[in-house]
Residue, then its C-alpha position, 0 to 999 in steps of 0.5 A: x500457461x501455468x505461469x502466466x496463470x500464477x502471475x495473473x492471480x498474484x497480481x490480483x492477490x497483491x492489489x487486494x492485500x494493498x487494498x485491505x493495508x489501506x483499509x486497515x489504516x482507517x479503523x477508529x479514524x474519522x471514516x470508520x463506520x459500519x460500511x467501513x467494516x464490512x469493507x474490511x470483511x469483504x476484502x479480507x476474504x477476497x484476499x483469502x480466496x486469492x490467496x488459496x487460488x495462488x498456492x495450489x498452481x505454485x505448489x503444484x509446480x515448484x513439487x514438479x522434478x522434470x521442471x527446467x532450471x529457468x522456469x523454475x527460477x521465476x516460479x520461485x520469484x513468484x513463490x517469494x512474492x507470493x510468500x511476501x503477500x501473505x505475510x503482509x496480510x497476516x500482519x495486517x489482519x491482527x493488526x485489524x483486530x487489535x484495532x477493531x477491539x480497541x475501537x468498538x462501533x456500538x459500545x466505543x470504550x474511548x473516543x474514535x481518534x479523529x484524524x481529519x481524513x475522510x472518504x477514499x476508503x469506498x472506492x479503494x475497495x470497490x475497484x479491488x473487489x470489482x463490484x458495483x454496491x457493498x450491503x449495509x447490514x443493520x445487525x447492531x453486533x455485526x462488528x463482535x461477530x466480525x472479530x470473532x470470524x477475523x480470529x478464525x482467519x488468523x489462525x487460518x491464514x498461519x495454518x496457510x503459510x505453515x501448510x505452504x512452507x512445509x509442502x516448499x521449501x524455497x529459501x528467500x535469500x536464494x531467490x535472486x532479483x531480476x534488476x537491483x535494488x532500487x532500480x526503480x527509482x533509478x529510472x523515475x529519478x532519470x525521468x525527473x533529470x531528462x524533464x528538468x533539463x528539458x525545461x531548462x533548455x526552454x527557459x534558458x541559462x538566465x531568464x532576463x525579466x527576473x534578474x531585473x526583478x530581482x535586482x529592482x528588490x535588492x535596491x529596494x531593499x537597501x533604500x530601506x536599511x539606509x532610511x532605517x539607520x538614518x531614523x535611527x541616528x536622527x531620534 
């Protein structure tokens, strides 16, 4: 049950970090914007929260001694995916924050780098947060505030991870996969074969209408280089 459990909140934690990777990508394009920011600010503390969810049950049962060997070997792949999360939002909150400093709303010291891209960014996070509106605030110095908050989470976020390292010790290379690497493309790659050869059994070796096409544009085709070279030679 505490499996299940664990697996069920790294999930939501893993769809939420992606959500704020994707949000991140968009600070000073052509969809930043208020709403955008406070986007950011919201799925950075769903994350958060999440994330503080997550490590209590998985430390709680990687410190349990009278656990079985096979159990707590998928305890320790959710504990390495789990680990890969929180580095991966770690990363991306400063990454945000270079950004959000290097691109202010209100005060812009340099032009907004227009990219082209637009909107996507709300429904992204909408269905991340499972919620129905998002506030627009009218606070003129909302994103400074946000910035200084998001240098508290930072510094909160690494605390987490030192916190969580110390209280497990789970070395990553000793964490075996349960399939090899790249399986996944494997059998996407053997999906595509099986299609394509489906449509070939359909359509044939040879399809009779395009080898007339093409043989109707190959003469066509040398027609025209041989009027070429006779024009030529007449002038």
């Amino acid at each position: 049950m505490a499996r299940e459990e664990c697996k069920a909140l790294l999930d939501a934690l893993n769809k939420a970090t992606a959500c704020y990777h994707h949000l991140v990508l968009t600070i000073g394009g052509s969809a930043d914007s208020q709403n955008l920011r406070e986007e950011l600010q919201k799925t950075r503390q769903k994350a958060q929260e999440l994330a503080v969810a997550t490590g209590a049950p998985l430390t709680t049962a990687l410190r349990d001694k009278g656990m079985g060997a096979e159990e707590r070997t998928e305890f320790e792949r959710l504990w390495v995916a789990f680990s890969g999360c929180l580095d991966l939002l770690e990363a991306d909150m400063r990454r945000a924050l270079a950004l959000g400093t290097a691109f202010p709303l209100h005060a812009p010291r340099r032009p907004l780098v227009r990219t082209g891209v637009a909107g996507g960014a709300a429904g992204v996070a909408a269905r991340a947060l499972s919620a129905r509106t998002l506030r627009h605030g009218a606070e003129r110095n909302f994103d400074v505030d946000d910035l200084r908050e998001l240098e508290r989470d930072i510094l909160q976020v690494g605390e987490m991870i030192y916190d969580l390292e110390t209280k497990v010790n789970v070395p990553r290379w000793t964490v075996q996969a349960r399939q090899a690497a790249g399986a996944e493309l494997l059998i996407s790659a053997g999906a595509s074969s099986a299609g394509f050869v489906s449509v070939e059994e359909r359509t044939g070796p040879c399809d009779p209408s395009k080898a007339l096409a093409a043989t109707v544009f190959s003469a066509v085709l040398l027609a025209a280089v041989a009027l070429a070279v006779c024009v030529a030679k007449l002038s």
